[in-house]
C-alpha atoms as an extended CHARMM CRD file, in Angstrom:
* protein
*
       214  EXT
         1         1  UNK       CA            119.2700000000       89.9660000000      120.8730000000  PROA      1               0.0000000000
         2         2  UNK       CA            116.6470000000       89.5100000000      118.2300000000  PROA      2               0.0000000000
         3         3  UNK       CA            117.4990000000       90.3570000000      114.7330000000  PROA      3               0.0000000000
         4         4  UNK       CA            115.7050000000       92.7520000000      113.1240000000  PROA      4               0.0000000000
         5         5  UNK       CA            115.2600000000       90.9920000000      109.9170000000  PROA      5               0.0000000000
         6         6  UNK       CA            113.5670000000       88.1610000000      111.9200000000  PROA      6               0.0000000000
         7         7  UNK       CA            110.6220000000       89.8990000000      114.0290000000  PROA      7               0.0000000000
         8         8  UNK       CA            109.8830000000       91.5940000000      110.9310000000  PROA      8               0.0000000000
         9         9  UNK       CA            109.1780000000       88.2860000000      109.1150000000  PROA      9               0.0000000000
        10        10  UNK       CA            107.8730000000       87.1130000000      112.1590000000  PROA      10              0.0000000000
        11        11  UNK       CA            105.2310000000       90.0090000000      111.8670000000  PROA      11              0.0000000000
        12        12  UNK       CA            104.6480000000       88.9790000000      108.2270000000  PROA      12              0.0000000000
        13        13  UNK       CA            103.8960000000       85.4620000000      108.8870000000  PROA      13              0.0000000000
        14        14  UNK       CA            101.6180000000       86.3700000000      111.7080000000  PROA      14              0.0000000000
        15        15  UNK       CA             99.5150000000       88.6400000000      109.4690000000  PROA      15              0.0000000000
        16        16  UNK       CA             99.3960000000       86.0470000000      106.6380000000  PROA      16              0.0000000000
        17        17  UNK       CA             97.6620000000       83.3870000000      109.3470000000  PROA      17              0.0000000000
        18        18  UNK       CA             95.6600000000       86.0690000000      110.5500000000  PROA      18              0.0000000000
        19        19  UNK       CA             94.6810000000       86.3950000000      107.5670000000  PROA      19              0.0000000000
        20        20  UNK       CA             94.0380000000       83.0450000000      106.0780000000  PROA      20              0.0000000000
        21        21  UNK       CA             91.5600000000       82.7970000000      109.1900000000  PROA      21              0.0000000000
        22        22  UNK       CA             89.6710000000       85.7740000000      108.3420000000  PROA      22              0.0000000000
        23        23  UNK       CA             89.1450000000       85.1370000000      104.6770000000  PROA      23              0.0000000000
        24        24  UNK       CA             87.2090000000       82.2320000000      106.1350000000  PROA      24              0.0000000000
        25        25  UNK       CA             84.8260000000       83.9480000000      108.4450000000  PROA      25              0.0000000000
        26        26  UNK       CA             81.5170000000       85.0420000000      107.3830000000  PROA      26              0.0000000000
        27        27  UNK       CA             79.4900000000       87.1660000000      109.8580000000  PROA      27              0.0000000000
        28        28  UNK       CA             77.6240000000       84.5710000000      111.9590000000  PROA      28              0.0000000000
        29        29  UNK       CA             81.2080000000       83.3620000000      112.3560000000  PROA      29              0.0000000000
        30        30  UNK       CA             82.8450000000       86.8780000000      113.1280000000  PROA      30              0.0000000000
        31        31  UNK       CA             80.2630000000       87.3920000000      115.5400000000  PROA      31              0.0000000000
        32        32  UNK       CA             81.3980000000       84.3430000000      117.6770000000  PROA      32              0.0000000000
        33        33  UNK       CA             83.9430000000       84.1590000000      120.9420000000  PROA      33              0.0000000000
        34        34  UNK       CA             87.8830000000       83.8100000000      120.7870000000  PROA      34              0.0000000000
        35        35  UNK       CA             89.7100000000       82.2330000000      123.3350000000  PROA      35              0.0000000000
        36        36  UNK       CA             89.8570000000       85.7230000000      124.9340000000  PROA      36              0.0000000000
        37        37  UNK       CA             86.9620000000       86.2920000000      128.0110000000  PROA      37              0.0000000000
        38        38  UNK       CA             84.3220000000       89.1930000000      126.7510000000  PROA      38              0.0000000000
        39        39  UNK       CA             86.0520000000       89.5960000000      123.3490000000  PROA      39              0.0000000000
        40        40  UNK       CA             84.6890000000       88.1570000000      120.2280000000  PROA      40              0.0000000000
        41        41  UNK       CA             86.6300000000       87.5480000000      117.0050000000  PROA      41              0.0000000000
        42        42  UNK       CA             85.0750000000       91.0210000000      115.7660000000  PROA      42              0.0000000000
        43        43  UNK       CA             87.0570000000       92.5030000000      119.3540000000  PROA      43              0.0000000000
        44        44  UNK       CA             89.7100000000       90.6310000000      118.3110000000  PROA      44              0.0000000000
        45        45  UNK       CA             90.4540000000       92.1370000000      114.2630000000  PROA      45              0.0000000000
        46        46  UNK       CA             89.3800000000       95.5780000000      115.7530000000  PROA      46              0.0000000000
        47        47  UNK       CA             92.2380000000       95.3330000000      118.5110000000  PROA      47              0.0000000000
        48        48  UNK       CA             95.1220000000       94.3060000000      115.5030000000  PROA      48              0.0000000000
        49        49  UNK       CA             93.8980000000       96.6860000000      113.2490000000  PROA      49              0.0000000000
        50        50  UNK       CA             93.9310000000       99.3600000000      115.8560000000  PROA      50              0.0000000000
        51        51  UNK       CA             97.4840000000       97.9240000000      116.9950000000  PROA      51              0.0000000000
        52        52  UNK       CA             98.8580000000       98.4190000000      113.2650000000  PROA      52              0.0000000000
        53        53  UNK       CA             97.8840000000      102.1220000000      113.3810000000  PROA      53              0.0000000000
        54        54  UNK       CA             99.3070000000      102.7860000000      117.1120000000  PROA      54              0.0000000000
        55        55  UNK       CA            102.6900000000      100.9770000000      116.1520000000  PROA      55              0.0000000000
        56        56  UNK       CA            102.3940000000      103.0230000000      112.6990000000  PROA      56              0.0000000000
        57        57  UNK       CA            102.4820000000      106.3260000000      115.2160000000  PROA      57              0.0000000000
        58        58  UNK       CA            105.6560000000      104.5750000000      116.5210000000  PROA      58              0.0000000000
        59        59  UNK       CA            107.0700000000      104.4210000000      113.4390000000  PROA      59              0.0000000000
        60        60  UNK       CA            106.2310000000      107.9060000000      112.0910000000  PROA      60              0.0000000000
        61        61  UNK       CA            108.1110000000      108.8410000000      115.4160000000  PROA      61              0.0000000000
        62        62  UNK       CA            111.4510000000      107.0950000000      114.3790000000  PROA      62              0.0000000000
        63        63  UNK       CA            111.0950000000      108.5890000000      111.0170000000  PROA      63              0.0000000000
        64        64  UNK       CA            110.2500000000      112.4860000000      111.8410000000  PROA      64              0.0000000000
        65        65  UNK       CA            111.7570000000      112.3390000000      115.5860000000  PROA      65              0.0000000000
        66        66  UNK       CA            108.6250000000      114.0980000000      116.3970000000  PROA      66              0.0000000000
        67        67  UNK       CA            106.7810000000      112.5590000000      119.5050000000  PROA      67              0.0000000000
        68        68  UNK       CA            103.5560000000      110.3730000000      118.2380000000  PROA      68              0.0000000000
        69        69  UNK       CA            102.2790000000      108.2910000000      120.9900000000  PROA      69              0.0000000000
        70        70  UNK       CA            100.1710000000      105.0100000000      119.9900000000  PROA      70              0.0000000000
        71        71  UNK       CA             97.2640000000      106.5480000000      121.7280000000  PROA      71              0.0000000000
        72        72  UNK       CA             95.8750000000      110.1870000000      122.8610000000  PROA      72              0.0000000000
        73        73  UNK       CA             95.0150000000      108.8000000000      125.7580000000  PROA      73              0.0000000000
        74        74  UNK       CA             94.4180000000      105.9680000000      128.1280000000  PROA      74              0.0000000000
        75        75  UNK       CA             90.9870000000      105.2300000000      126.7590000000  PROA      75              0.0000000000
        76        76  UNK       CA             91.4090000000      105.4970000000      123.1690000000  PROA      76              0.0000000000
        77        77  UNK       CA             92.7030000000      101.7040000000      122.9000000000  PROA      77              0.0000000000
        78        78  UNK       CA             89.7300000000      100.2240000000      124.5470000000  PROA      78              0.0000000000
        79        79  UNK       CA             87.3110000000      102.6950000000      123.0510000000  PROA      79              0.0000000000
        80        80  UNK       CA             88.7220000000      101.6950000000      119.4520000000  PROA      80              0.0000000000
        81        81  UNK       CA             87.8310000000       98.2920000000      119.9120000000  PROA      81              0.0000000000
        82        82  UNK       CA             84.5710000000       98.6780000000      121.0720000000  PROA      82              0.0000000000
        83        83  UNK       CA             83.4980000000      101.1080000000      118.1170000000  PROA      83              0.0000000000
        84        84  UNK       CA             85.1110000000       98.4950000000      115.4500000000  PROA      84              0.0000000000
        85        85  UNK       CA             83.5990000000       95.4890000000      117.2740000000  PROA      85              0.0000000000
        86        86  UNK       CA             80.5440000000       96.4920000000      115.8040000000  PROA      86              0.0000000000
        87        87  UNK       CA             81.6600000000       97.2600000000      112.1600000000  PROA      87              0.0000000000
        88        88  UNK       CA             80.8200000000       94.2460000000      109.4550000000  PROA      88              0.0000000000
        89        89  UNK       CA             83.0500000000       91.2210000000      109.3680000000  PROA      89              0.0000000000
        90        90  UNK       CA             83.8830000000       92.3990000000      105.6430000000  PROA      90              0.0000000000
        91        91  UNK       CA             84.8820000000       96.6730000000      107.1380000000  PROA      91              0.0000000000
        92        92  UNK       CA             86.8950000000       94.8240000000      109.7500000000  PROA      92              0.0000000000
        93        93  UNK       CA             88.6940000000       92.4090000000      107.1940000000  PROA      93              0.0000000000
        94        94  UNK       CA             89.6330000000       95.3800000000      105.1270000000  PROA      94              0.0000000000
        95        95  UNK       CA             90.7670000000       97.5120000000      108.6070000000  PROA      95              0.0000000000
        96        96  UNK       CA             93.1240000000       94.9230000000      109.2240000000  PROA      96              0.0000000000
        97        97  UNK       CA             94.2840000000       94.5790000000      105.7200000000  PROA      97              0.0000000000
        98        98  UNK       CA             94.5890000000       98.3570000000      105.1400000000  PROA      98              0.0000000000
        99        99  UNK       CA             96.5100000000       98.8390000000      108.6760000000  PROA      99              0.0000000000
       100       100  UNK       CA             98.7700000000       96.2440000000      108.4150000000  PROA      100             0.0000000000
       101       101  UNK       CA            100.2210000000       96.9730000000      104.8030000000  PROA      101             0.0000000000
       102       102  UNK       CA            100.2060000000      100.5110000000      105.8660000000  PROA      102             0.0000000000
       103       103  UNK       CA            102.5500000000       99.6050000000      108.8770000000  PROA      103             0.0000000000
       104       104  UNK       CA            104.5760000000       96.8670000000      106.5470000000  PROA      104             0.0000000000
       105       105  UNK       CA            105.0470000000       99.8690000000      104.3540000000  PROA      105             0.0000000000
       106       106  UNK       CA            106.5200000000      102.3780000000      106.5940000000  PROA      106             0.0000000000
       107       107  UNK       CA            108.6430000000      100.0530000000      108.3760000000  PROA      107             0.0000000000
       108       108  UNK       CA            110.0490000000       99.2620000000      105.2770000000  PROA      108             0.0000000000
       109       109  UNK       CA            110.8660000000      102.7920000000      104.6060000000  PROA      109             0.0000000000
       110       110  UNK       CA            113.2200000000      103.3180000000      107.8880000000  PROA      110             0.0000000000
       111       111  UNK       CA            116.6740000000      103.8060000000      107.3570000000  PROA      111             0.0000000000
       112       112  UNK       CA            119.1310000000      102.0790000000      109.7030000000  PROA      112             0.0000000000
       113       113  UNK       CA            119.6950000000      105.5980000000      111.5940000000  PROA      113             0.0000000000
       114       114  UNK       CA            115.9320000000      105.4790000000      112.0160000000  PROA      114             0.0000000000
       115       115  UNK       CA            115.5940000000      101.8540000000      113.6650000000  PROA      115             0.0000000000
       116       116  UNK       CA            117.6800000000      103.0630000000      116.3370000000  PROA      116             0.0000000000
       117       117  UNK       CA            115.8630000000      105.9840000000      116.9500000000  PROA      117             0.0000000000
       118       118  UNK       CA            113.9270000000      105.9930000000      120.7800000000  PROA      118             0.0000000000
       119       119  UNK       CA            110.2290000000      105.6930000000      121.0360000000  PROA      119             0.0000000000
       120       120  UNK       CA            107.8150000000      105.1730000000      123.9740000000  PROA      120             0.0000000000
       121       121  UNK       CA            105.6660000000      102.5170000000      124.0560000000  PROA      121             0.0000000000
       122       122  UNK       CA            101.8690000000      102.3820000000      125.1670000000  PROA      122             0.0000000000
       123       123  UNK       CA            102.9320000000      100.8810000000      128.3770000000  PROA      123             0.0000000000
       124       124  UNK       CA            105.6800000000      103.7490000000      128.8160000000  PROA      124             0.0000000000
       125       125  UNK       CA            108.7640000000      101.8840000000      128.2850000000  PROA      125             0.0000000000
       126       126  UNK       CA            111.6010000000      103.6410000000      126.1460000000  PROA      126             0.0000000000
       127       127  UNK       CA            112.6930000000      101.6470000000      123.6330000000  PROA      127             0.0000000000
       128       128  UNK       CA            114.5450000000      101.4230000000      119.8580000000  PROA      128             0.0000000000
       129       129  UNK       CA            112.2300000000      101.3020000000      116.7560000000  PROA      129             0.0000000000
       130       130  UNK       CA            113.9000000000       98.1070000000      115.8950000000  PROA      130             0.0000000000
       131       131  UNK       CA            111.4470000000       96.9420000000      118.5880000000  PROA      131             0.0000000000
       132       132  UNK       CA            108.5640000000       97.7580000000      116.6570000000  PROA      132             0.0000000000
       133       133  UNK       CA            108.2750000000       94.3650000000      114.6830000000  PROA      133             0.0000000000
       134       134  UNK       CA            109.0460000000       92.1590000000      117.5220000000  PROA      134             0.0000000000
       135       135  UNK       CA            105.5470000000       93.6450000000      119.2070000000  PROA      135             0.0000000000
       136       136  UNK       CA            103.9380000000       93.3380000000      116.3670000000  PROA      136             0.0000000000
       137       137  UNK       CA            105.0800000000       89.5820000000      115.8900000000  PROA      137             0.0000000000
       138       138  UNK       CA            103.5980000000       89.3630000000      118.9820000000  PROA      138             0.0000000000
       139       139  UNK       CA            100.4680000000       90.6650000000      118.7220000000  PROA      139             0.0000000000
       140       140  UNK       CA             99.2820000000       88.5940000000      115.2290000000  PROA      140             0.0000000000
       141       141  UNK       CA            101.1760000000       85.4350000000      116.0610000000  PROA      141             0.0000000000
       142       142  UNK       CA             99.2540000000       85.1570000000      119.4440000000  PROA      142             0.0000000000
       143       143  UNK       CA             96.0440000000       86.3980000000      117.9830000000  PROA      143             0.0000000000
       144       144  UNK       CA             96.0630000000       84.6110000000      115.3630000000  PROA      144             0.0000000000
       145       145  UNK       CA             95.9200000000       81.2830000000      117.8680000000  PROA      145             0.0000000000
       146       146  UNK       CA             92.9610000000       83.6630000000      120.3800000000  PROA      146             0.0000000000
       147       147  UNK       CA             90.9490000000       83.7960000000      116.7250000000  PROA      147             0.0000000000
       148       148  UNK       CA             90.1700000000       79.9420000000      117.3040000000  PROA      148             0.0000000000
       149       149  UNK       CA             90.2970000000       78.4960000000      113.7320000000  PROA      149             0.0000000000
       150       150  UNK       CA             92.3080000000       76.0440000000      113.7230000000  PROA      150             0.0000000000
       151       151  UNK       CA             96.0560000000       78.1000000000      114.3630000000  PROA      151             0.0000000000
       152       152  UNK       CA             97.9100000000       76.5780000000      117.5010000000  PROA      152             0.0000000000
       153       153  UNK       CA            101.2760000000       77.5140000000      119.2270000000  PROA      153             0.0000000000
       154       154  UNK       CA            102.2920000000       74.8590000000      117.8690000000  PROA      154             0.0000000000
       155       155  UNK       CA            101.9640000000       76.0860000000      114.2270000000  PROA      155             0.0000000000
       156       156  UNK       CA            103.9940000000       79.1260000000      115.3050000000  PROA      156             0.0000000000
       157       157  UNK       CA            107.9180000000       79.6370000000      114.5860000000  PROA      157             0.0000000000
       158       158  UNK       CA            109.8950000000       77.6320000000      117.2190000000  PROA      158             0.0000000000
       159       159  UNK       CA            112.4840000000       80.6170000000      117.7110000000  PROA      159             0.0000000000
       160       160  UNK       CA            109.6200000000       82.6570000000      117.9620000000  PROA      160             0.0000000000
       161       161  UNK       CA            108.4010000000       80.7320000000      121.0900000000  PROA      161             0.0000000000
       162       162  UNK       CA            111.0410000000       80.8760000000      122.5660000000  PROA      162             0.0000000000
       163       163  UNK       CA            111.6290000000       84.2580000000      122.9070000000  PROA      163             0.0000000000
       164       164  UNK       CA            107.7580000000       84.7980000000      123.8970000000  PROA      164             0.0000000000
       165       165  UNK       CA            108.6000000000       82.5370000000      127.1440000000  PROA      165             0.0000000000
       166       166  UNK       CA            111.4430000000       84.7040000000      128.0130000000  PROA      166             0.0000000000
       167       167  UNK       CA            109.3160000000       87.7370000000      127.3450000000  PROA      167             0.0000000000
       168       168  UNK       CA            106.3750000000       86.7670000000      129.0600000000  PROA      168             0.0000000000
       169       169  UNK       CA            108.6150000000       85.3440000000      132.3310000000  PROA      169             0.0000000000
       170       170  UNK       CA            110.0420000000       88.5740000000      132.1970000000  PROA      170             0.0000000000
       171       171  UNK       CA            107.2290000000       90.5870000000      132.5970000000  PROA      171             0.0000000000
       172       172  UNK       CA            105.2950000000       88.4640000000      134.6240000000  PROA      172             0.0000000000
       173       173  UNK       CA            108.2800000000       87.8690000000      137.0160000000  PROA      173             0.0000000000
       174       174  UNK       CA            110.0930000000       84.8590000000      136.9150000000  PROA      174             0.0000000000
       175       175  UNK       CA            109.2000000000       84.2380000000      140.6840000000  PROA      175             0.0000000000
       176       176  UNK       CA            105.5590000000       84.3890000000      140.1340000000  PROA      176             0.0000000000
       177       177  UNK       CA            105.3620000000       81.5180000000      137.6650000000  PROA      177             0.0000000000
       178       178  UNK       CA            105.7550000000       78.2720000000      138.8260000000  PROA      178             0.0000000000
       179       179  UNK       CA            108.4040000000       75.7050000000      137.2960000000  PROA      179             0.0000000000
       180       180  UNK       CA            106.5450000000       73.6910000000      134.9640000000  PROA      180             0.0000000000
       181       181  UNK       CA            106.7050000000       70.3940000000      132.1530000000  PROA      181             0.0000000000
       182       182  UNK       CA            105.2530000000       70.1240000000      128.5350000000  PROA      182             0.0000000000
       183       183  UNK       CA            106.1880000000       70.2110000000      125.4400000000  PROA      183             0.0000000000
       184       184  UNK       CA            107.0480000000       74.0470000000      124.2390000000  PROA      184             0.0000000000
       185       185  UNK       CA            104.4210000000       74.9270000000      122.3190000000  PROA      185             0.0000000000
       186       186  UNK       CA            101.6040000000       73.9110000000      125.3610000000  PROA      186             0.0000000000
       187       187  UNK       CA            104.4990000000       75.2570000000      127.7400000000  PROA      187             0.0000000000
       188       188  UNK       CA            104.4430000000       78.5730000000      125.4890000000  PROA      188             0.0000000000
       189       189  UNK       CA            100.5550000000       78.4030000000      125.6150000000  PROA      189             0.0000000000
       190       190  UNK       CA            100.2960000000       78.1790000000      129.1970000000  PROA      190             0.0000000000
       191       191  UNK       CA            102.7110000000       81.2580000000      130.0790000000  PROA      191             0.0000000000
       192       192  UNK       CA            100.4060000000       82.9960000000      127.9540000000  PROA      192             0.0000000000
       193       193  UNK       CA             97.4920000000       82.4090000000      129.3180000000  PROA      193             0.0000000000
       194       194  UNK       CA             96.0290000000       80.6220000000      126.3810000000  PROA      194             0.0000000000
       195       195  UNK       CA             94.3740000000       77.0880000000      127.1690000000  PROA      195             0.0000000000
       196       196  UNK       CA             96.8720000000       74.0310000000      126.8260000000  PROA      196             0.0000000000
       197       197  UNK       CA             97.3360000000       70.7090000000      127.5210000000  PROA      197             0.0000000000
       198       198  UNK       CA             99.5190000000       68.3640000000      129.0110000000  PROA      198             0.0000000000
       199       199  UNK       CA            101.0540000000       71.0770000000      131.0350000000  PROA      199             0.0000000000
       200       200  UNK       CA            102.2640000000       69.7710000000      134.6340000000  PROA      200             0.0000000000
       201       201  UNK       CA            104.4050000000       70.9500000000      137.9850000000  PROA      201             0.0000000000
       202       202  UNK       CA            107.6320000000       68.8850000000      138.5600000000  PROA      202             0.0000000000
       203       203  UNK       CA            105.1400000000       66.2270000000      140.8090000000  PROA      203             0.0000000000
       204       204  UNK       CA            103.1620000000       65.6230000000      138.1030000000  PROA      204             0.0000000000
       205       205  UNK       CA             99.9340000000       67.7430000000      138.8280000000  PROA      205             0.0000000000
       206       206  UNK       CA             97.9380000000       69.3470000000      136.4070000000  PROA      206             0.0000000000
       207       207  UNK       CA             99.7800000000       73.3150000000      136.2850000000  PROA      207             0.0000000000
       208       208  UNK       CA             96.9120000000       75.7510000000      137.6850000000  PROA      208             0.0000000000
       209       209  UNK       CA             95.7920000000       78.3260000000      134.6790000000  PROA      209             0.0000000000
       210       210  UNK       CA             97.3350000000       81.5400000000      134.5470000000  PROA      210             0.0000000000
       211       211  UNK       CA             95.7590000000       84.7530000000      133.3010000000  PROA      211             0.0000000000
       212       212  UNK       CA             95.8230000000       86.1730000000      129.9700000000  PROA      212             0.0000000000
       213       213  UNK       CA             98.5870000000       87.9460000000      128.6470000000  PROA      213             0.0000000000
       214       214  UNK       CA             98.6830000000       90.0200000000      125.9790000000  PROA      214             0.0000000000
């Protein structure tokens, strides 16, 4: 069981690497590809910023017990990040600053009652605020590495990897991935999707990639 106390600093450290990557980029730089097909790092900031907001709906949920989805509707995540793909490197710095203290702040504010309050996530699953900051963690520590500025799996938490591998197996079936060798943070990459190296089956052969996740 992950502690609350943990994915929420888990979500904080993510933030502060995105954010030590973006402070970097000007726009020809902003402009360029992450490790994600179609999406550039300007897809990228506009999909976290637009995260922090639909998690902040999840939040205001567990606070009022009045049902917030994270989006209207099926289209609003993809159309969000198409509109903010096209703001300036500098309006999308400042969306993801503004939405992520914004979410920080009203996590903070939950009671304990609160955190165990039921919300539905984007992907219709039913589950306790106190999940909130665990996909949260999730979405800035992997992003962070898709961004493509230096941030690796391996500069992620070690506990933190760890539970992504039993997340990801878990959703992408345990019998659909095969049994593979590496060290954990190219293991972790792998499972994700992500590129890696070093990553073999049990005879030695280079693993086959896997699709993105995430």
């Amino acid at each position: 069981m992950r502690e609350l106390k943990t994915t929420l600093a888990w979500a904080a450290e993510g933030t502060a690497l995105c954010r030590k990557v973006l402070v970097g980029l000007d726009e020809t730089s902003y402009d360029a590809p992450s490790t994600l097909p179609g999406w550039t790092r300007k897809h990228l900031v506009a999909h976290l910023a637009g995260n922090a907001e639909a998690l902040g709906n999840l939040v205001h949920w567990a606070r009022t017990g009045e049902p917030t989805p994270m989006y209207t509707s099926p289209g609003q995540r993809g159309a969000d990040i198409e509109t903010g793909a096209r703001l300036s490197g500098a309006r999308l710095t400042a969306w993801f600053e503004e939405s992520a203290q914004t979410l920080t702040d009203a996590m903070a504010a939950l009671t304990a009652e609160q955190w165990r309050a039921e919300v539905v996530t984007a992907q219709g699953r039913t589950v306790p605020a106190s999940e909130i900051p665990w996909l949260r963690a999730r979405e800035v520590l992997v992003h962070a590495v898709d961004l493509d500025d230096g941030v690796r799996f391996a500069d992620l938490p070690a506990e933190f990897r760890a539970e992504l591998r039993v997340d990801i197996l878990a959703k992408r079936g345990g019998t659909a991935v095969p049994t593979v060798h590496g060290t954990p943070a190219e293991v972790t990459a792998y499972l994700a999707g992500r590129p890696y190296e070093g990553v073999t089956t049990p005879d030695g052969t280079p693993a086959e990639p896997l699709p993105p996740w995430l």
